[in-house]
C-alpha positions, 0 to 999 in steps of 0.5 A: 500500500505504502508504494502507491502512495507517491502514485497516488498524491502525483495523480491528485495533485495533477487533477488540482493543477488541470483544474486550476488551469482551466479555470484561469485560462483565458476564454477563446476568442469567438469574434467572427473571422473576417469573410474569406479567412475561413478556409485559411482558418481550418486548413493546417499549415503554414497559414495556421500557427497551430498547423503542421508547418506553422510557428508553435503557438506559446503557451499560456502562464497557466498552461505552462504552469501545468506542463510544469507541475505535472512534469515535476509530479512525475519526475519526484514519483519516479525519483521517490521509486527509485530510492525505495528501490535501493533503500539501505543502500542509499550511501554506497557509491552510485557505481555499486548501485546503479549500472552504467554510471560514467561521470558521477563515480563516487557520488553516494547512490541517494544523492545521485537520484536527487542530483538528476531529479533537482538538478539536471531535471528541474534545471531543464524543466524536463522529466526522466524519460527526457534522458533515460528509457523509464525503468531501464536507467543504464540503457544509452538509446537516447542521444539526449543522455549522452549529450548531458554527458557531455554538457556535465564534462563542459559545466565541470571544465568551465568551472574548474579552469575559469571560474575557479580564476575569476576574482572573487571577495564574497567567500565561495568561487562563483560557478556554473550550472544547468540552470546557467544557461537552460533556465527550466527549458530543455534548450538552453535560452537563446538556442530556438531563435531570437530571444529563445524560449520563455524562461521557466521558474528557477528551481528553488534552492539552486 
């Protein structure tokens, strides 16, 4: 019973959250088109931003509110099944624990989930099957996953070869992170066009 638990409160919390969405989100608009846009109207393309073809249509606050809440519900129910998966273990290095593991060698096992769940999945406002084939952690078929690879080794060498070096009188050597250049989009800002993406809520405590 106490496994279904995290399942369970993920599922009411999403119902809440598409409740509150919909009763904040902005009524359509019902003025009548003007006389000879019908046809452009109802044929996807081009001519209709919500066509194939056509510029993605931003979402609302609220609808980014919701994609965001329920991305973070499934994101800490899927961390919160993994750590009961290795409960009693969660202090041993994550290698002894989990399969595959290449740059995070050391890092105990718990900490590791919470590092993907706060850090790289919040920083990206992206869920685990984003990087990772759900239930089968140590696979590589995805390129995102070894693109993160390789964006923790640029993060790592940025800060200890220069930000190490930069002037510094407020006590700890400032450094990067995800959250640096992605700000809880899966693109870092500025990477999908002229002013990139709109910028997601900075995860707390980071």
């Amino acid at each position: 019973m106490n496994e279904r638990v995290p399942s369970v409160i993920a599922a009411v919390t999403s119902l809440v959250i598409i409740a509150y969405a919909c009763s904040t989100a902005p009524a359509p608009n019902t003025s009548p088109s003007p006389a000879g846009s019908a046809t452009s109207a109802q044929t996807p393309g081009a001519g209709n931003p919500g066509g194939p073809g056509g510029p993605r249509i931003p979402l609302t606050d609220s609808a980014r509110r919701v994609r965001d809440s329920l991305t973070s519900a499934r994101r800490d129910s899927a961390s919160a099944m993994v750590l009961r998966s290795i409960a009693g273990r969660e202090n041993q290095p994550a290698e002894s624990v989990f399969k595959n593991i290449k740059i995070l060698k050391g890092v105990p096992a718990g900490r590791l989930v919470n590092i993907m769940n706060m850090g790289f999945g919040r920083s990206l406002g992206v869920s685990c099957g984003f990087c990772h084939v759900p239930g089968k952690w140590d696979l590589d078929d995805k390129e995102e996953k070894n693109t993160a690879r390789l964006m923790f080794a640029m993060v790592q060498t940025i800060n200890r070869d220069y930000m190490s070096k930069v002037p510094n009188d407020r006590g700890a050597a400032p450094v990067v992170n995800c959250f640096t250049c992605h700000r809880g989009n899966p693109r870092p800002v500025g990477a999908e066009g002229p002013g990139g993406p709109p910028p997601g809520n900075r995860p707390a405590g980071d």
